[in-house]
N, C-alpha and C positions, 0 to 999 in steps of 0.2 A: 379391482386392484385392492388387496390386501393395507390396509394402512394402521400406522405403527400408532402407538399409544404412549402416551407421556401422561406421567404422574406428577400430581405438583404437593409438596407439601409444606408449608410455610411461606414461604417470601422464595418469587422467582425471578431471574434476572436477566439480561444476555449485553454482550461483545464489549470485546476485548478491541477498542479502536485505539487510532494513531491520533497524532496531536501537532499540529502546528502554529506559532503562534505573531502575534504581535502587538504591537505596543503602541501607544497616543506619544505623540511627540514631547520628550522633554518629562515622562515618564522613567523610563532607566534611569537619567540624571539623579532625582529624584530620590530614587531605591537605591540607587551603587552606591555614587559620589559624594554624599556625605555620612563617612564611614562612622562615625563618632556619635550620631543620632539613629545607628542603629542598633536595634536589639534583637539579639541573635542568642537566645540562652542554648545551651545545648540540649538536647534532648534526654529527657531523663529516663530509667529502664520504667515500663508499665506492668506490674506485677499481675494486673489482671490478663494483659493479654497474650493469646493460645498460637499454637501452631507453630511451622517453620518459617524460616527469615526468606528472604529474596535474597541470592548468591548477588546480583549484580547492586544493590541497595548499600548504600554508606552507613557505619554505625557514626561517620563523623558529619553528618547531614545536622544542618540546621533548618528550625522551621522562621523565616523570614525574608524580609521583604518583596521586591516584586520584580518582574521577568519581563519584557517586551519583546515580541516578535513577530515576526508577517503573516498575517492573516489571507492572505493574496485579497481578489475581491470579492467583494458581500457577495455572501449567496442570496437567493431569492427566499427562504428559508434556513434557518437551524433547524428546522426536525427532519434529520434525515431520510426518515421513514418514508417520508412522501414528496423528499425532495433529496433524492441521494448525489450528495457530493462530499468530496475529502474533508474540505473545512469544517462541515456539519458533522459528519462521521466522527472528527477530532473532538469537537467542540462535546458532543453526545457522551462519547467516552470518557471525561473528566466528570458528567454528572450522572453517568448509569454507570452500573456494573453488570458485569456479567454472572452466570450462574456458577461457570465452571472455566477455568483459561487455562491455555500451555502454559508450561514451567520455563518461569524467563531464561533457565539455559539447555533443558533436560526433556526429553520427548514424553512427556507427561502429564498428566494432567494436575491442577491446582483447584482447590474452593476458593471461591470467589464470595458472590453472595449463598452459596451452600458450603454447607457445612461436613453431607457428607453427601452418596449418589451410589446408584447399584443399576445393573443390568439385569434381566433377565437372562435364564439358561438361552431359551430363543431369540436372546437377542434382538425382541420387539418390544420389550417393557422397559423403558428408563427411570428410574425412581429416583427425583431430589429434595433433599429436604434442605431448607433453608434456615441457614441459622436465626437462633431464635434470639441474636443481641441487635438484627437489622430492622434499621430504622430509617421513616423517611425523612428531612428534613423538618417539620412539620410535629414530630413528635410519636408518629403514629407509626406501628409495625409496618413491614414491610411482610405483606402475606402472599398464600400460594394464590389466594384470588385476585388479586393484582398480575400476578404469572396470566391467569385464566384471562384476564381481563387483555394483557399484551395480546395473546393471540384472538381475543375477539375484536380487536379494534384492527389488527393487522388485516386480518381475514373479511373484515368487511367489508362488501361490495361497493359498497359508496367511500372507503376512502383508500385514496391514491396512494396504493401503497406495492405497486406489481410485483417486482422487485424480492421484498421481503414474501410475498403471497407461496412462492415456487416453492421451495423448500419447508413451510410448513405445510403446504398442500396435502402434505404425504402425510401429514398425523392427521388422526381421530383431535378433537376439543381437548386440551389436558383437563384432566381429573384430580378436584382434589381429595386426598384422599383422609386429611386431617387438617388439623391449623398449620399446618409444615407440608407439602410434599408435590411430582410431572410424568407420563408414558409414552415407544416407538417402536422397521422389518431390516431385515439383517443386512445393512451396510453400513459399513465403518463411518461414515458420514454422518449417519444418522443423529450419533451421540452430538456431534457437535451441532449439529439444525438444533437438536433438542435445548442444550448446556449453553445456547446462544440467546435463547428465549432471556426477552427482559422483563421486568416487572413495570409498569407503569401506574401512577398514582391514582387506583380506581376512585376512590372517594374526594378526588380534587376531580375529574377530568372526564366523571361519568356525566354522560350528556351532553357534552360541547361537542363540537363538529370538529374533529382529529386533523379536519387538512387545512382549518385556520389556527390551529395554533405552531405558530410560525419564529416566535420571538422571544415568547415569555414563559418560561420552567420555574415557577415560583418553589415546587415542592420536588425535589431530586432525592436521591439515595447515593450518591456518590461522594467526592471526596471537596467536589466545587461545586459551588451554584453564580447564577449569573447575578451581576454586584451593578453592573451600569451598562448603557446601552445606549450606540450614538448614529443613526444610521448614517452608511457608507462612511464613517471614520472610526469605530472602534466597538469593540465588548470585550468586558472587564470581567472575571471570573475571580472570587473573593474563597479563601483557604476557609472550609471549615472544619473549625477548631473542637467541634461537637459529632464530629462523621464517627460514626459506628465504626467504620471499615480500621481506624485506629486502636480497634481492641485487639486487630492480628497481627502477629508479630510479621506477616509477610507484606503489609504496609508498612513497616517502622522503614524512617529513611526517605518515605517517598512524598510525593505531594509536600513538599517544603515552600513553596512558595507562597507569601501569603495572599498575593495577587498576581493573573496572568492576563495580561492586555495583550489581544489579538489585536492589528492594527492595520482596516483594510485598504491596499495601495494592488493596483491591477501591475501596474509598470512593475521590472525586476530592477531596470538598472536606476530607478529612480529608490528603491525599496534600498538599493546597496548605497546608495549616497544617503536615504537615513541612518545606516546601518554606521558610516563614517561619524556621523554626527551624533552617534550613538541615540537615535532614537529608536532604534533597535537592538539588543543583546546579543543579539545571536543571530545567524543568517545562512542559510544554507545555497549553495550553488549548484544550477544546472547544468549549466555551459557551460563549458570549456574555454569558451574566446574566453568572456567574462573572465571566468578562473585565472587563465595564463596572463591576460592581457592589462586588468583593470583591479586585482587585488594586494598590490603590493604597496600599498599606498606609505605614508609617514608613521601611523599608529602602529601598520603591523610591523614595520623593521625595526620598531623599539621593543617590540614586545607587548607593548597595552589591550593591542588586537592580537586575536591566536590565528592563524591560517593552519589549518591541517587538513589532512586525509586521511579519513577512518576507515580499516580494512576490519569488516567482523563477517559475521555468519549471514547477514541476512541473506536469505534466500533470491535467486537473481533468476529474473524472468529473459525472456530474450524479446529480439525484434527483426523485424526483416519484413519483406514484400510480399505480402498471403499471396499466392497464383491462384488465380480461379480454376479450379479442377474442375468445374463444369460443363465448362469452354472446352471443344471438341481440340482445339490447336496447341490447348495445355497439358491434355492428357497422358502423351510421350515422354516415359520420365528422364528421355536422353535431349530435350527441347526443355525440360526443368533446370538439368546439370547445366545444359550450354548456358542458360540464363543467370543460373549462380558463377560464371565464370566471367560472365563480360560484367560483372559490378566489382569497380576497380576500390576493394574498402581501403585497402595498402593506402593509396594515393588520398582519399576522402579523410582516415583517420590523419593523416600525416598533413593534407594540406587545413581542414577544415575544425580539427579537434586534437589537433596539436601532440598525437599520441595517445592522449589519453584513456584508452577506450580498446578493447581486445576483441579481437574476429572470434566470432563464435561459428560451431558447428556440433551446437547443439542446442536443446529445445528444453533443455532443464540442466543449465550449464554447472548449476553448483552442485550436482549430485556427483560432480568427475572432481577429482584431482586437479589442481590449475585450472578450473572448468573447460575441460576439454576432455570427451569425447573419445576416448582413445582407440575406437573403432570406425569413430564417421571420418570420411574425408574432410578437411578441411581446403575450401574452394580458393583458390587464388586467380588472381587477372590473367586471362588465358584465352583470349582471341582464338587462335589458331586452333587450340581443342575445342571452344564453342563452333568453329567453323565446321569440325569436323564431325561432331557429334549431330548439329541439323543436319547434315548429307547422309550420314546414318537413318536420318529420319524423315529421308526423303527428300529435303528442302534443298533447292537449287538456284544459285545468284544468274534471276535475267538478266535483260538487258539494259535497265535501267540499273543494275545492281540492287535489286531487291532479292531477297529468300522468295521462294514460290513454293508449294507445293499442290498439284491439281490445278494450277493454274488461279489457287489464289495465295495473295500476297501473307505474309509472317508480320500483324500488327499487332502493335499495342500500346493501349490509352492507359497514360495511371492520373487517378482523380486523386484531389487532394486541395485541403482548406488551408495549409500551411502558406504563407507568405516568402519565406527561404526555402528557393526553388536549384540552389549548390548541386544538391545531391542527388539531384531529379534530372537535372541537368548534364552531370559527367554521365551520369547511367544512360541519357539519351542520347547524346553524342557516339556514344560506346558502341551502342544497340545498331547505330544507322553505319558502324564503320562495317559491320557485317552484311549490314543488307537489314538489320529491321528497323519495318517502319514505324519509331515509337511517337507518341504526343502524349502532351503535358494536360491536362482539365482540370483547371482552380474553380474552385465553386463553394458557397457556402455551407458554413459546417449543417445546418440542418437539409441540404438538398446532397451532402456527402453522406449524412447518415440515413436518410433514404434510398441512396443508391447501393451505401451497402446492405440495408436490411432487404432489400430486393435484389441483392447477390448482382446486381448490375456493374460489372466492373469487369478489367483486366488483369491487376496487378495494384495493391495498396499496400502502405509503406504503415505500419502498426509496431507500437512498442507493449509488448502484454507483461505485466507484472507479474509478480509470485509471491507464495506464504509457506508456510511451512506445512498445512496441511492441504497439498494437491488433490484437485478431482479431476483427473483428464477427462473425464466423460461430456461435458459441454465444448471442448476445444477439440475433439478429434472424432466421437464416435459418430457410427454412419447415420445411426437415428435422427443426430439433430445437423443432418447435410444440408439438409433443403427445407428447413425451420425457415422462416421468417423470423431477419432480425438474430440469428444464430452467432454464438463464439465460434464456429467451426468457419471460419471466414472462407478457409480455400475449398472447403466443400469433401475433406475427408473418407473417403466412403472403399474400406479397406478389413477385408476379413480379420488379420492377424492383428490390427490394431483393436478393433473389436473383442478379439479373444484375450486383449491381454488387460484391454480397462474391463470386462466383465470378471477377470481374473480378481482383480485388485477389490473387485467392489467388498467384497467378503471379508478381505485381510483386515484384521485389526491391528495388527503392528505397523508400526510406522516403518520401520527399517525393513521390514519385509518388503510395503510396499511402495519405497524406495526404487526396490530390487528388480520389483516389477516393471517401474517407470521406467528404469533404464533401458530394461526389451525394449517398451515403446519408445522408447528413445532413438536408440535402434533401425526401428523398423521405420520412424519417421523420417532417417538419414537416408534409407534407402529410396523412399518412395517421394523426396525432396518436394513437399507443400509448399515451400515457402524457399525464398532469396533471403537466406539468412545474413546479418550485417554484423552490430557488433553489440557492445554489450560493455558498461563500467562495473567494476567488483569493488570500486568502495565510495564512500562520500566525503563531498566537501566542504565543507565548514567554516565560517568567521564567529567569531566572541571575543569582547571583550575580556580580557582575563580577572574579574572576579569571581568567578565562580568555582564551584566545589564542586566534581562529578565523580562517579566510577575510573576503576582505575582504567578502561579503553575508551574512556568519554564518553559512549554514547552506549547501548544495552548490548547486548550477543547476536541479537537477532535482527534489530530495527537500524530507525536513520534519527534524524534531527525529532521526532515526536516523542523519541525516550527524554527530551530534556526538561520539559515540565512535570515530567514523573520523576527523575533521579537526580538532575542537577538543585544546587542550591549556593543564597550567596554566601560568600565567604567572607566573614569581617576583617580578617588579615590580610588578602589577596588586595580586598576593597583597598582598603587605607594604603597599603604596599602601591595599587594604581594610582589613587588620587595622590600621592604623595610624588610620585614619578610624573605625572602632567603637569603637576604644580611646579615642576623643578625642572623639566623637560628631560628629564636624564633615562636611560632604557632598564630593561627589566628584560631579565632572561627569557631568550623566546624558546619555548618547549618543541618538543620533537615534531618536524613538518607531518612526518608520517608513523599513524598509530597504529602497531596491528596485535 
């Protein structure tokens, strides 16, 4: 196999992560509430630094005080490399940068830790050079052999890194080819595996053993580094005031905080009763009960707390019930349709989620208009067509009132680690009013995720995210069916869906290959893998209202992780709130819904 070649030259970098946060108790107090002991100068123009601004970045941003917010629970590691989860992911992204990142509103690319990047005519050579003002905390350049050095530690056999291994697998060693500069085979992906590449601190970190170091980033390149550290109750990440990355004008505005305390609590609804007591800033909601049921408290009818819903771009994955196409009984795509018909989401959304939440029928819902699909069916609660469609396929109610076909029974097991068993429950009810015989299998999350990497299942209930730059080729092509441990959960293995992610691999336009996804889009509605459910199009949010953000709160694209990057506090807001709790009197409450 032909593999692509990356060029390094200077200082290399990689990812562009999300950011979630929280705070030690009685920390916000602290930073907000007494507005008079803060200092908040404005930011003044820096004549030395280059380039374009961030469209979504305030030039009214101040850089001061400090942010508290929910770190859920300690993970077993910060280095996500060898211990990949969201908090570490978040946490990473405030002390690395990336080489190259999309344009926070524009389908495009931005330098990051490069300055500039080129392609080959072939489209297997990538060339970065790293600007030459990057520095590590430490003092010391940020070079293209630290780049070389990221991919020799990812890539080595002895540390726990699988995960990251896949995607560079496909390059040759980058090459450096001066004190600045990275090389890669012709898929539009490619650039991004390459423009992902991070720099890590060869001269601090060569020779320790990569899968203990777990806690402690003494030497970073990013905009934070870690300031205090309390196991299972907090870590404090401290603004620096000396970060390189403040020579671009496409930082000004951002990273304003001068501390962000993550603050680890596993519980949500004990996390939203700090969030009352403001030991938290800011707080983002899952639920719906929650949302509708338990947010309307005292602070927020006055205004002190903001309640809102954020409607922007971000890209929106779907969810619903993989079928095992494996499974000889699933194979019948009129035995799929009957199954997306007896899931009653109407009744589910209405009784369990209070509306909130839209029936999807589709599998990349925000590429449509209202994301919606406006060639797939969308399935409604229809007994009588599911009845009629297994008779089409054979299946006939004996005498017990069971489906038969061949003289065996129409069953089906859905496993699952979830403890709210709602929605498992109307769909089995549902299933037995027809004659199938469904059951329920709770089992622990590590003997669930055995069962699906060994494809041993009926039907599993999965919510898959999304990003702005898609690769269907792990979620659908036929190659990776019968992988061990596969994204392709329901077992995919479909000519035209093949022909149109092999389509796509080539396209370098986004929009293009957009265009393309929609076919598969398409073709995914016809050939129905999955009991599609439903699907939220914005977020929900609590804050204290001192803060200063963008004018739609939160970035174009993301959710609650834009706010350690864009929000800041505000000294007027502050003293405006403190001045209103001290007199108990309300403060105008801003718009419930932002879009």
């Amino acid at each position: 196999m032909m593999k692509r070649k990356i060029v390094l030259a200077a200082a290399v970098m990689v990812s562009a992560m999300v950011l979630t946060a929280c705070n030690e108790s009685g920390a916000s107090k602290s930073a907000g509430s007494k507005s008079a002991d803060l200092n908040c100068p404005e930011l003044p123009q820096d004549p030395e630094a280059t380039g374009e601004f961030d469209p979504i970045a305030s030039k009214d941003a101040r850089p001061c005080g400090t942010i508290t917010l929910w770190g859920s629970a300690m993970p077993k590691s910060f280095n996500m490399w060898e211990d990949y989860n969201s908090f570490s992911a978040e946490l990473m992204g405030m002390m690395f940068e990336p080489l190259v990142s999309l344009h926070s509103t524009e389908d495009r690319e931005v330098g990051i830790l490069a300055d500039s990047w080129s392609v080959s005519e072939d489209g297997k050579t990538f060339t970065f050079h790293v600007d030459p003002r990057a520095k590590w905390s430490d003092g010391k350049p940020v070079t293209a052999e630290d780049v070389q050095y990221y991919y020799d530690v990812i890539m080595d056999e002895k540390n726990l890194t699988p995960i990251f291994k896949v995607g560079l697998s496909r390059f040759d060693r980058p090459e450096v080819v001066d004190s600045f500069t990275v090389k890669k085979e012709s898929h539009w992906g490619n650039f991004w595996e390459a423009a992902g590449m991070l720099a890590f601190p060869k001269h601090v970190w060569a020779g320790k053993d990569f899968n203990q170091i777990r806690y402690e980033f003494p030497v970073v390149s990013g905009p934070y580094k870690i300031k205090t550290f309390r196991e299972d109750r907090y870590v404090e990440l401290a603004r620096r005031a000396d970060w390189w990355g403040f020579k671009k004008n496409w930082n000004r505005g951002k990273y304003n905080f001068q501390k962000i305390r993550y603050r680890f609590m596993n519980d949500q609804t004990k996390a939203l009763e700090a969030f009352k007591k403001q030991d938290f800033n800011a707080y983002a909601i899952y639920t719906s009960s929650i949302w509708m049921k338990q947010t309307d408290f005292d602070a927020v009818k006055k205004g002190w707390a903001v309640k809102q819903r954020i409607f922007n771009k971000e890209p929106i994955g779907f969810q619903g019930m993989a079928i095992n196409l494996r499974k000889p009984q699933f194979q019948d795509v009129r035995v799929r349709r009957a199954l997306s018909m007896l899931l009653n989401r109407e009744a589910m959304n209405e009784k369990y989620m209070f509306g909130q939440y839209f029936l999807l029928n589709s599998y990349y819902p925000d590429l449509w208009e209202g994301n919606k699909n406006p060639t797939a069916p969308l399935y409604t609660f229809n007994p009588d067509s599911a009845r009629a469609l297994f008779a089409e396929a054979g299946y006939k109610v004996n005498g017990q009132g069971v489906l038969e076909k061949d003289g065996k029974p129409f069953a089906i097991n859905f496993i699952t680690s979830q403890e709210d068993l709602r929605h498992l429950t109307l769909f089995q009810e549902d299933l037995k009013k027809v004659g199938v015989v469904a059951t329920i299998e709770q089992m622990s999350q590590s003997t669930l995720r055995k069962r699906l990497d060994d494809a041993d299942f009926d039907l599993y209930w999965v919510n898959w995210g999304a990003g702005r730059l898609r690769d269907p080729e792990a979620s659908w092509h036929s190659a990776t069916a019968l992988q061990k441990g596969t994204n392709n959960l329901a077992g995919v293995q479909d000519k035209v869906v093949d022909s149109l992610i092999d389509l796509q691999k080539t396209e370098f336009d986004l929009a293009k290959r957009n265009e393309i996804l929609k076919a598969l889009d398409n073709r995914l509605a016809e050939i129905v893998p999955y009991v599609l459910m439903w699907q939220c199009d914005h977020h929900r949010i609590l804050y204290w209202n001192r803060y200063g953000m963008p004018e739609k709160v939160l970035d174009h694209f993301n959710r609650e992780d834009a706010i350690p990057v864009y929000w800041w506090l505000d000294p007027e807001k502050s003293k405006k709130l403190d001045a209103a709790m001290k007199s108990g009197e309300s403060l105008p409450i801003p718009e419930y819904d932002v879009k």
